[in-house]
N, C-alpha and C positions, 0 to 999 in steps of 0.2 A: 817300563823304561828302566835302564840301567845306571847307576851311580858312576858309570864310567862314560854314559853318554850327557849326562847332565854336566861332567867336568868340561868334555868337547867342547859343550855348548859353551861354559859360562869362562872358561879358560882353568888355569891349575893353578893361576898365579896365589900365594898363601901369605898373610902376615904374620909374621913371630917376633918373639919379643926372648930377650933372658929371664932367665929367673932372678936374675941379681937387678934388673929393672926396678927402677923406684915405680909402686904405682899411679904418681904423678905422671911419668912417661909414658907407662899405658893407658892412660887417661887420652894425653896428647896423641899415642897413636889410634886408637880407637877413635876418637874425632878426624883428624888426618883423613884417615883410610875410609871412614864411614862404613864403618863395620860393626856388628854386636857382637865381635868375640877378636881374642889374639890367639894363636897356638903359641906353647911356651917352650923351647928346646934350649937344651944343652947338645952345643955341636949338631948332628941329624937327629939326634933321639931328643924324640918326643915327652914332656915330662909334666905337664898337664895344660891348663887350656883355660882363660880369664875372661871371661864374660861382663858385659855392662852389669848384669845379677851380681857378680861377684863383686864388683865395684861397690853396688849399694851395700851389700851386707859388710862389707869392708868400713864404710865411711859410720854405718851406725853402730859398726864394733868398736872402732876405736875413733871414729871422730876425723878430724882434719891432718892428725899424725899419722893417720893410713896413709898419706899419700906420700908421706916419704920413707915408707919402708918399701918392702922387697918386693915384688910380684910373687914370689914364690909364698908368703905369708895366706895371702888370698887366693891364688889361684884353685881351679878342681885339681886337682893330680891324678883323681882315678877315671882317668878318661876315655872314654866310648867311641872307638873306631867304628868306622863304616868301610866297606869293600869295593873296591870298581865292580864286581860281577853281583854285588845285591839289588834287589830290585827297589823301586822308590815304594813300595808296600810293604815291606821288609825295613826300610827308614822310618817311614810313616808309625808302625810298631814301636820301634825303638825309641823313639825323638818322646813318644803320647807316653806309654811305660815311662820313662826316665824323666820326663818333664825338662829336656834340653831340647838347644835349639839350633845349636852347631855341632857337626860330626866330621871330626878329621879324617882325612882318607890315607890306608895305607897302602900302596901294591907293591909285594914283596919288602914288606918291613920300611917301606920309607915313604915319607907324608908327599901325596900327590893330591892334595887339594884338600877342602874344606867343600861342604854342601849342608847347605842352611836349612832350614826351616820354610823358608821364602822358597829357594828354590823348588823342594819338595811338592810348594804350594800352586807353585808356577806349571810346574812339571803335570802335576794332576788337573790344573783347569784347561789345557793345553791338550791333555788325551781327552776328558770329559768333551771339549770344543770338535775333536776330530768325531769322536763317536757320533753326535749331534749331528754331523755334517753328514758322516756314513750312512745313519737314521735316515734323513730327508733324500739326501739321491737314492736309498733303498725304494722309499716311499712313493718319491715320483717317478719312479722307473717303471712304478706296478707293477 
């Protein structure tokens, strides 16, 4: 499966945040949205990416004053796109290598969704379940 059919599926809708955001408000959006990440822009571009991970390492860096600084203090900035035309095995790669769990999508230079970790997860028990099926009508077909 494609990273462009898993956006179909799950929609393209994306949450962002400023970098000038106090990470108090990403706090509240990350709760809000019920999501384990924000992608962080300036205007369209993309400029890194704030994870609940980021949060924790934020609050036992500097304590309870992390939350009123910037997003940009915390956030990743060297961030890992994904492509509508890679495959969820090619994510799957990436997400294990890197140890993240969110990958922004770009098509032609501009963020056309986010695909999770979850999804990936979804995606692969989803083909594994068709195969399974394919398996058993193979079998009673004799």
């Amino acid at each position: 499966m494609l990273v462009a059919e898993i956006l179909k599926d799950k929609g393209q809708i994306v949450f962002t945040l400023s970098p000038e955001a106090p990470l108090a408000a990403a706090c509240a959006e990350l709760t809000a949205r019920r999501v384990g990440a924000l992608v962080v822009c300036e205007g369209d571009e993309v400029v890194g990416i704030l994870s609940e991970r980021d949060v924790v390492h934020a609050i036992a860096q500097d304590g309870e004053a992390a939350l009123s600084h910037p997003t940009s203090r915390y956030m990743t900035s060297d961030v890992v796109f994904a492509e509508p035309t890679e495959t969820v095995a090619v994510l799957m790669g990436r997400m294990t290598d890197r140890r993240i769990r969110h990958l922004p999508v770009l098509k032609e230079r501009r963020l056309a969704g986010v695909v999770s970790i979850g999804d990936v997860v979804k995606c692969q028990i989803a083909e594994t379940a068709r195969e399974a099926e394919s398996l058993r009508t193979y079998i009673a077909a004799g």
